[in-house]
N, C-alpha and C positions, 0 to 999 in steps of 0.2 A: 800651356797646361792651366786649368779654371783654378780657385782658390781650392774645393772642396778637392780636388785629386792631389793636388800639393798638400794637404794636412795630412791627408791616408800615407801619403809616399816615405818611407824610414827615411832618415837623417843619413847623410851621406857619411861614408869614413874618409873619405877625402878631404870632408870640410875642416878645419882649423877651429880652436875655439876663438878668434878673434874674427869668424868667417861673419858679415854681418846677418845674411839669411841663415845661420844657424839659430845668432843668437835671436832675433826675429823668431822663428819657431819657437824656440824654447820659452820664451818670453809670452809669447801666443796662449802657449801649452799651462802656462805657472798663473796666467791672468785669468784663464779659463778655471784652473782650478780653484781661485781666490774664488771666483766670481759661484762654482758650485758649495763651497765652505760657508758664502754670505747667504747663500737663499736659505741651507740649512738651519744660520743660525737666525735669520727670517722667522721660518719656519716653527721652531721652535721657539722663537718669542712670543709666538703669536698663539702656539698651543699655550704657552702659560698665562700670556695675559687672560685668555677664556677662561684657564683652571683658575686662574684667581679672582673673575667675576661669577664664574659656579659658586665657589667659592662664600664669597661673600655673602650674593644671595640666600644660598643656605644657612647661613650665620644671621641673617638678619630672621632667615623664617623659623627659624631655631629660638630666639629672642622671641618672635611672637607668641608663641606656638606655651612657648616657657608661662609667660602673661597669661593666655587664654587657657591652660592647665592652674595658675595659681587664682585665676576668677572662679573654675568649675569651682575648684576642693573648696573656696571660701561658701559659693552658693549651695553647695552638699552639706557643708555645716550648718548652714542658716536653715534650711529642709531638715534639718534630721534635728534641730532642735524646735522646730516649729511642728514634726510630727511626735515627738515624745512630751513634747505640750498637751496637743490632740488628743493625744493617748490618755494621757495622766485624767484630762479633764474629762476623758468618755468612760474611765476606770471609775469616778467618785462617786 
């Protein structure tokens, strides 16, 4: 019998728990499932690592973004006092 027909085939009621291809099986069966719980948690560390480099990014272009809004409102100031100059001197 190949390996991949002995994985499909139930566990026999005959076998004992000290049978050693039961515990073989079962051991198969518990290393396989560790082995599906590690990619998962794989898996998931590697969606966070990205969520925490999006993350960042956006916090740094958030910081700039902060800067080049407090350059605009200072350069609107220095304009709106350089046209109410304008003004005053085209008024006299």
């Amino acid at each position: 019998m190949s390996h991949e027909n002995e994985s499909k085939t139930k566990l026999s009621e005959d076998r004992g728990p000290g049978d050693l291809s039961l515990l073989v099986e079962l051991h198969k069966k518990e290393i396989w499932d560790w082995k599906q719980k590690e990619s998962e948690w794989v898996k998931t560390e590697n969606l966070l690592s990205g969520a925490k480099k999006i993350i960042e990014d956006m916090g740094a272009k958030v910081i700039q973004q902060v800067a080049v809004i407090k350059a605009l409102e200072h350069d609107n100031e220095v304009y709106k006092k350089e046209i109410e100059k304008l003004l005053a001197e085209k008024n006299k």
